[in-house]
C-alpha positions in Angstrom: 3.4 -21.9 5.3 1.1 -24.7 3.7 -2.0 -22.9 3.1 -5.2 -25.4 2.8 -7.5 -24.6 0.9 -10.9 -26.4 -0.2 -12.6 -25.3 -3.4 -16.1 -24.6 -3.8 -17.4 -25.5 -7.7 -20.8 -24.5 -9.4 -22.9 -27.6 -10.7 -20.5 -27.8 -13.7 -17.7 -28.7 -11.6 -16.0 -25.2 -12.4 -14.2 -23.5 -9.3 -16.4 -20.4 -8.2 -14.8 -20.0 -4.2 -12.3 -21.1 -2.1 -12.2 -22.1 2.0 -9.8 -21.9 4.1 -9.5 -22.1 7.5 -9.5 -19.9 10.6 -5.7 -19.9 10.8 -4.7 -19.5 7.2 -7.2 -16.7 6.8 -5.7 -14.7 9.6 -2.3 -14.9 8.4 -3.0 -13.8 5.0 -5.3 -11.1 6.6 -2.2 -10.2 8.8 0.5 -9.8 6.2 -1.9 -7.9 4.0 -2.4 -5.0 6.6 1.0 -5.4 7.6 2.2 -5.0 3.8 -0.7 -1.5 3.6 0.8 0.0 6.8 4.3 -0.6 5.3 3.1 1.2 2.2 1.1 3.9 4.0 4.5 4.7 6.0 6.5 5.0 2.5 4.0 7.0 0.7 4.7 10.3 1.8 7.9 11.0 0.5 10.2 13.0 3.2 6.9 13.2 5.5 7.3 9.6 6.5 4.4 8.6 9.1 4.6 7.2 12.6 3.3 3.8 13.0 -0.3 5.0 14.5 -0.6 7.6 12.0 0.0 4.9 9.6 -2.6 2.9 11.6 -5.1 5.9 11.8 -5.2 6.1 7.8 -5.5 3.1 7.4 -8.3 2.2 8.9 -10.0 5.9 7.5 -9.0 4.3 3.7 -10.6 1.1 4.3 -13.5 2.6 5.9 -14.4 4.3 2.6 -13.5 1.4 0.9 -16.2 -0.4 3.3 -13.2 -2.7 4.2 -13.5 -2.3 7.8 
């Protein structure tokens, strides 16, 4: 995957953000949750979770993070 990127510098030319586009962004975004349900399932050691429980605590741990 080429991932595009444009950077967005300060007045002194120094790199403060970066842009990407539509695609790119929901790929990463996709194999970041992917990658936090994988760990979510593997973190219980002998109670391994189902893939909606997984899911389900997820999405309660990035509530309180104020991720989603």
């Amino acid at each position: 995957m080429v991932i595009r990127r444009k950077y967005i510098v300060d007045e002194s030319n120094k790199p403060v953000g970066v842009q990407l586009d539509m695609k790119t962004f929901n790929h990463i975004e996709e194999v970041l949750e992917n990658y936090a349900l994988a760990h979510f399932i593997e973190e219980e050691e002998g109670d391994q979770l189902s893939l909606e429980d997984a899911i389900a605590l997820y999405r309660q741990e990035g509530a309180h993070a104020g991720k989603l």
